[in-house]
Backbone as CSV, one residue per row, in Angstrom:
resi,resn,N_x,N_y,N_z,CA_x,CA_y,CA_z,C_x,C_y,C_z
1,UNK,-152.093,0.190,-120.725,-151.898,1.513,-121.299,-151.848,2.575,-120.207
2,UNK,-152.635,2.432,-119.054,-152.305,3.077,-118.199,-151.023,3.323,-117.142
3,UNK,-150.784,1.821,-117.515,-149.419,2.099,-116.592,-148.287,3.126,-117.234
4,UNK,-148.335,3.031,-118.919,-147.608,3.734,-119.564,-147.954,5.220,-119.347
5,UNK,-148.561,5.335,-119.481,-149.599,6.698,-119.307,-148.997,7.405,-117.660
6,UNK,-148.892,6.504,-117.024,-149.063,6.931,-115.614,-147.175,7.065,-115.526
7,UNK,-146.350,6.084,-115.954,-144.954,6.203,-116.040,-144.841,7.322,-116.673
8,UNK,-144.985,7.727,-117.707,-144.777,9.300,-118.886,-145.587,10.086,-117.599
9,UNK,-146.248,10.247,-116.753,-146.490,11.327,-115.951,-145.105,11.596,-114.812
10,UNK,-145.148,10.598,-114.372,-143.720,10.796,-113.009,-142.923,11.239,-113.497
11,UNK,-142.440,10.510,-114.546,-141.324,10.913,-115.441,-141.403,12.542,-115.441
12,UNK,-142.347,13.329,-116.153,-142.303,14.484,-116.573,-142.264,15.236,-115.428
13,UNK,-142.973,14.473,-114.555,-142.570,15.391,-113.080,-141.505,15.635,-112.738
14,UNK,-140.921,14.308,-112.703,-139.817,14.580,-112.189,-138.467,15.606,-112.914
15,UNK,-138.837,15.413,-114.560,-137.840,16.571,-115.165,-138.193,17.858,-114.835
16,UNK,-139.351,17.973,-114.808,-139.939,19.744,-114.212,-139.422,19.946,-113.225
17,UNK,-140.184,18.892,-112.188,-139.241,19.270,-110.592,-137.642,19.723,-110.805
18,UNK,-137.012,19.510,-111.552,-135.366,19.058,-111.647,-135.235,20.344,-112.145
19,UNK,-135.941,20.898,-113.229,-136.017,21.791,-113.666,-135.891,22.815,-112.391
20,UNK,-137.143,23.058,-112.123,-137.139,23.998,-111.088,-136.493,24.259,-110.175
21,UNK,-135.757,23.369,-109.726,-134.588,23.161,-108.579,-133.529,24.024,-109.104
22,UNK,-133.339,23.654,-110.565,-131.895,24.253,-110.951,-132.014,25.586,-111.194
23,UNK,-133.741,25.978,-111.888,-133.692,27.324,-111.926,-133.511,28.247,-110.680
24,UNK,-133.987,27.154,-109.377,-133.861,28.085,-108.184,-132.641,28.304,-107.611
25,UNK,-132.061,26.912,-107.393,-130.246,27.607,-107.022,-129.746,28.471,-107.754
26,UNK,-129.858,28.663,-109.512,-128.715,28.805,-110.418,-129.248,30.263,-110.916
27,UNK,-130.781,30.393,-110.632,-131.215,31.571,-111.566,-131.681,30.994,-113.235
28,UNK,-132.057,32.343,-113.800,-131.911,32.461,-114.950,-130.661,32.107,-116.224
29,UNK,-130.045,33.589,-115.533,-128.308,33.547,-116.758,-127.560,32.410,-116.350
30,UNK,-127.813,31.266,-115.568,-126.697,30.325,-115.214,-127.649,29.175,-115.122
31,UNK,-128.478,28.609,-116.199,-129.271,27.491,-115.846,-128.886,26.770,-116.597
32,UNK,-128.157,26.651,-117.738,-127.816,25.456,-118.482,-126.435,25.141,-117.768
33,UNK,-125.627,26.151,-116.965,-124.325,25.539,-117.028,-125.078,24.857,-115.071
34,UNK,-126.215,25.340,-114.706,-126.381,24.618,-113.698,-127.181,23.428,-113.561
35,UNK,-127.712,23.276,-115.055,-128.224,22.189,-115.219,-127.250,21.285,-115.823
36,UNK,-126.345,21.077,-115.651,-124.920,20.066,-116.331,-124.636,19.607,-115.005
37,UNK,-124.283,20.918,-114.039,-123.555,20.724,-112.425,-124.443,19.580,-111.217
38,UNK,-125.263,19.644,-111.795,-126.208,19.071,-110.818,-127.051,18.002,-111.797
39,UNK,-127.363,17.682,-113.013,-127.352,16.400,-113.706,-125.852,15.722,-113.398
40,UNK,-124.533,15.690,-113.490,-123.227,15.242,-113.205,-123.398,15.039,-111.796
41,UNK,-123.996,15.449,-110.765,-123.786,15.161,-109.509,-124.724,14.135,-109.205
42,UNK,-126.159,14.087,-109.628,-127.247,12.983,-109.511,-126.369,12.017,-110.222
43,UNK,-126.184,11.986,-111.098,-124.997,10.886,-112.068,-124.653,10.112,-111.503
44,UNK,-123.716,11.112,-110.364,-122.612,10.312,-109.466,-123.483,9.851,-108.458
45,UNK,-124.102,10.326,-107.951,-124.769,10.272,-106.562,-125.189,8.244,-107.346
46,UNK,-126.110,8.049,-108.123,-126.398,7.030,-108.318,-125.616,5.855,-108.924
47,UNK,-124.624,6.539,-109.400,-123.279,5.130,-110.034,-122.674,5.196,-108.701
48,UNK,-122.443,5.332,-107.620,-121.960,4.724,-106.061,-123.069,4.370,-105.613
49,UNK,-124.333,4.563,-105.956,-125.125,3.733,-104.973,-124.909,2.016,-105.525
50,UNK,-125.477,2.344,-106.938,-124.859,0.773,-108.033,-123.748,0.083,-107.264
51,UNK,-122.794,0.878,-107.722,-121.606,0.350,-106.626,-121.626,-0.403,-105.770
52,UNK,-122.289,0.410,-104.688,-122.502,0.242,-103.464,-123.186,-1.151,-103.221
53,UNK,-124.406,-1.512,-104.099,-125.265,-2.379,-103.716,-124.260,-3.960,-104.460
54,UNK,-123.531,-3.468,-105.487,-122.562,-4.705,-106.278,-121.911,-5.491,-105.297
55,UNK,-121.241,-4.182,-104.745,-120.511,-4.884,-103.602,-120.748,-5.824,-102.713
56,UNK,-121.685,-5.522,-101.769,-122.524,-6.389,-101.422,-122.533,-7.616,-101.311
């Protein structure tokens, strides 16, 4: 139960952190369309790593 417990923590970190990132490049009035720009880019960033390692 703890491991679950302890996964649902990183996790939430890590959306906050993500959060905060976007509020800091993007601001306020531009955080949902900068939270699309930069969820779509982590996206990519990790379907070429996949890629990357297939290849292999």
């Amino acid at each position: 139960m703890s491991l679950v417990r302890g996964l649902f923590w990183l996790i939430l970190f890590v959306f906050f952190t993500f959060c905060f990132v976007v509020l800091f490049e993007y601001g306020t009035h531009d955080f949902s369309t900068g939270f699309q720009k930069e969820f779509n880019r982590i996206k990519t960033f990790v379907t070429k790593q996949v890629n990357k390692t297939e290849k292999k």
